[in-house]
C-alpha positions as CSV (number, residue, x, y, z in Angstrom):
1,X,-4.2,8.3,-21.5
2,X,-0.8,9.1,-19.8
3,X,0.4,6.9,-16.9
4,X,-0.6,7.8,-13.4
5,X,1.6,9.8,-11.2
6,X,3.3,7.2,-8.8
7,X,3.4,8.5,-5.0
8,X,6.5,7.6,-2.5
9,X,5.7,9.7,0.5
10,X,5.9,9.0,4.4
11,X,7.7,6.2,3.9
12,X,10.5,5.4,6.6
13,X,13.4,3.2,6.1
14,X,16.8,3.3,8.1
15,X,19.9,4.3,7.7
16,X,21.5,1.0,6.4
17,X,18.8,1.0,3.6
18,X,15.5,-1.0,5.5
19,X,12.3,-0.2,5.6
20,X,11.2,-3.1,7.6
21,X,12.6,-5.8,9.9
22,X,14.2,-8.7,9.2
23,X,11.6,-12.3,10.7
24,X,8.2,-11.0,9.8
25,X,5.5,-13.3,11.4
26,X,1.8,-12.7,13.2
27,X,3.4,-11.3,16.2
28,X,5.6,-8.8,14.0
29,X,4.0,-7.5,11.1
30,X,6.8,-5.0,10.0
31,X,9.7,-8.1,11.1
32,X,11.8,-7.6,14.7
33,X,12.3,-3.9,15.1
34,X,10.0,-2.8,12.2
35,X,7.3,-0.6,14.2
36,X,10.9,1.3,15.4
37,X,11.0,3.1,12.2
38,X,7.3,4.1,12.0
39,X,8.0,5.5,15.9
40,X,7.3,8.8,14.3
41,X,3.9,8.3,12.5
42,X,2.1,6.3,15.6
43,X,1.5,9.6,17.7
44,X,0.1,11.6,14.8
45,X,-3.6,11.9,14.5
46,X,-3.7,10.6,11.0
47,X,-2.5,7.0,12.6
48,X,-5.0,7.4,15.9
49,X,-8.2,8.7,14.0
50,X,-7.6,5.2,11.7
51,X,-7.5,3.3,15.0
52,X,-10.7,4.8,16.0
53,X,-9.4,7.2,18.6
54,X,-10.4,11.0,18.4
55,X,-6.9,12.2,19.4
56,X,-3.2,12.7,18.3
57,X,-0.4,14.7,17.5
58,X,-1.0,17.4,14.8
59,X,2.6,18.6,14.3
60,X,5.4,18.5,11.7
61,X,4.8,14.5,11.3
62,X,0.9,14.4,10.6
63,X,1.2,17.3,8.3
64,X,3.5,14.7,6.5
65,X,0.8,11.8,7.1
66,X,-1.2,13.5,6.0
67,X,-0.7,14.6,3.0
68,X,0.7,11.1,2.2
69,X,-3.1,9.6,2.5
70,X,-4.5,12.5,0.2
71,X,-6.2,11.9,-3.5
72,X,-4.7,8.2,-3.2
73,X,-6.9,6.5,-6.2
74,X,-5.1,3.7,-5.3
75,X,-2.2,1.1,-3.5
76,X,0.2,-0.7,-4.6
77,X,1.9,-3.0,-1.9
78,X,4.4,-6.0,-2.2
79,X,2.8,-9.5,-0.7
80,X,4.8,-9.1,2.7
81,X,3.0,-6.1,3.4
82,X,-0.3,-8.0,3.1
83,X,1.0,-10.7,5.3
84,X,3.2,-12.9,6.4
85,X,1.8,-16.0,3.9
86,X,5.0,-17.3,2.1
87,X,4.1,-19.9,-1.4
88,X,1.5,-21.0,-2.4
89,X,-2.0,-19.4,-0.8
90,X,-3.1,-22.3,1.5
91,X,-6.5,-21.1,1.7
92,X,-8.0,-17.7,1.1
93,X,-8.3,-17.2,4.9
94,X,-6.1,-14.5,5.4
95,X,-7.4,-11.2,4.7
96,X,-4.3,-8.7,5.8
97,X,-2.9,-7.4,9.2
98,X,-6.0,-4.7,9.3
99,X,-9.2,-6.4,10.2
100,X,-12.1,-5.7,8.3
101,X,-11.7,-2.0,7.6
102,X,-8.3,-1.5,5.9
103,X,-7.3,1.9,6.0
104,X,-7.1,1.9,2.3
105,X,-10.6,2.4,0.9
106,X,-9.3,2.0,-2.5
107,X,-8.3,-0.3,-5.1
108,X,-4.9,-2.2,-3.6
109,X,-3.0,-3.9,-6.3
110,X,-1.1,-6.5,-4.2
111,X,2.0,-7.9,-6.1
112,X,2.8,-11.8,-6.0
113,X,3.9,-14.8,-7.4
114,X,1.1,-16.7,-7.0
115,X,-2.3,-16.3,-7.7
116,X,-5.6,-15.3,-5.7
117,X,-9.2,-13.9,-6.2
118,X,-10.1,-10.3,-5.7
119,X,-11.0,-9.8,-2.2
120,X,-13.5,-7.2,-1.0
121,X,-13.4,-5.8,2.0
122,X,-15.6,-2.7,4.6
123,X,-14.6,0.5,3.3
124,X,-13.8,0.6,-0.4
125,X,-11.0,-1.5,-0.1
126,X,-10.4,-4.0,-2.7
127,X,-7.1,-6.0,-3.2
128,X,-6.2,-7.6,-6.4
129,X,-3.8,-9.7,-6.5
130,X,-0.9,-9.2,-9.8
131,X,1.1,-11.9,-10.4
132,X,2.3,-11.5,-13.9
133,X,3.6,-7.7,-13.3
134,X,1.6,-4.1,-12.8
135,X,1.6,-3.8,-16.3
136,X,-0.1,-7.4,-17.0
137,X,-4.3,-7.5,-18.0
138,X,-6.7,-4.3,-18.1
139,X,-8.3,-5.9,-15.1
140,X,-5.3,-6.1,-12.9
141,X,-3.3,-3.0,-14.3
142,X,-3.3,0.3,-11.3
143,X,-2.5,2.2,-14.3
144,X,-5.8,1.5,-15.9
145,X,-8.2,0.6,-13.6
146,X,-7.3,3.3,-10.9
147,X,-8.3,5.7,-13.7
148,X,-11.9,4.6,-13.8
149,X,-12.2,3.1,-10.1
150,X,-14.0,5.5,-8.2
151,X,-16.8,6.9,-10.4
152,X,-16.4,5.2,-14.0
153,X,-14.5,8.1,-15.4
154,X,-11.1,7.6,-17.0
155,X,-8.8,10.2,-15.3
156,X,-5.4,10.5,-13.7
157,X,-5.5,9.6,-9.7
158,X,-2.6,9.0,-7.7
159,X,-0.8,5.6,-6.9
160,X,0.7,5.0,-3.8
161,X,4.0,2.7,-3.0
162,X,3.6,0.9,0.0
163,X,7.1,-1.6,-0.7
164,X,11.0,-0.8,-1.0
165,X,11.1,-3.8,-3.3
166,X,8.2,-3.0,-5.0
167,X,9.2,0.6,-5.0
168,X,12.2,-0.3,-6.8
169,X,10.9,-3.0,-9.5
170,X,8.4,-0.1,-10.5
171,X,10.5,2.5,-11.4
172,X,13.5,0.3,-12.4
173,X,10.8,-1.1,-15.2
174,X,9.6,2.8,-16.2
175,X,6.6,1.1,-15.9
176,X,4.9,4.2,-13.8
177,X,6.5,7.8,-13.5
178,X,7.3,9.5,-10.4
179,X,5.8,12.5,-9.1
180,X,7.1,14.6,-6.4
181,X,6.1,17.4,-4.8
């Protein structure tokens, strides 16, 4: 089966090349500054309506949020965007910045160095935890088990990049192919 079409869409990063601050911790999830380049997405409905509020924006910017959440079959994210855990897992106590409804509510492949067991979570979302590359084991490859995750079907779904350094470690290793729109 051919690869699934990789996703980079709605995804903000400055001028000098960031797309997050520097000193993430609990109190800063996207580092000092971060939530200044997202300034554009927190007023859209999309955003609101995954906060549990009924209202929102529904311009030019959630158009783009939009379609950005569409026919996702699945995430992949780098480990800062889970959390701010640096080494070794301590414990398996945190479960991301997001409570206990991620706004995923599919498969996440989270990439790391170190190791963890799949955690489930309300909603349909499911991180995995890769640490020996995307392509690495059927189990733990977005490639494969996207295809099949939502019904048991091998097909094509979309993968979404949620991580500049991820981003770039994807496509510098061909190891997923683009798709734009």
């Amino acid at each position: 089966m051919p690869k699934a079409p990789l996703r980079v869409q709605s995804f903000a990063i400055s001028i000098d090349g960031y797309g997050a601050g520097p000193i993430q911790d609990l109190q800063n999830p996207l580092g000092l500054r971060g939530p200044e380049l997202m300034e554009w997405f927190f007023h859209t409905r999309v955003w609101r309506k995954m906060h549990g509020h009924a209202d929102g924006e529904t311009g030019v910017d959630n158009g783009i949020a939009e379609q950005g959440f569409a026919g996702i079959g699945a995430w992949i994210l780098g480990r800062n965007m889970f959390g701010p855990v640096r080494g070794p897992w301590p414990d398996e106590s945190w479960k991301g910045w997001w409570g206990e409804e991620p706004p995923y509510h599919v498969p996440v492949f989270v990439l790391t160095h170190h190791p963890r067991a799949p955690l489930r979570m309300a909603g349909g979302t499911e991180f995995r935890f890769v640490t020996e590359g995307i392509h690495s084991g059927e189990h733990a490859r977005p490639t494969s088990f996207c295809a099949s995750a939502r019904d048991g079907r091998p097909r094509q779904v979309p993968l979404r990049l949620a991580s500049r350094g991820t981003c770039a470690r994807c496509l510098h290793g061909r190891l997923l192919v683009l798709h734009r729109k």
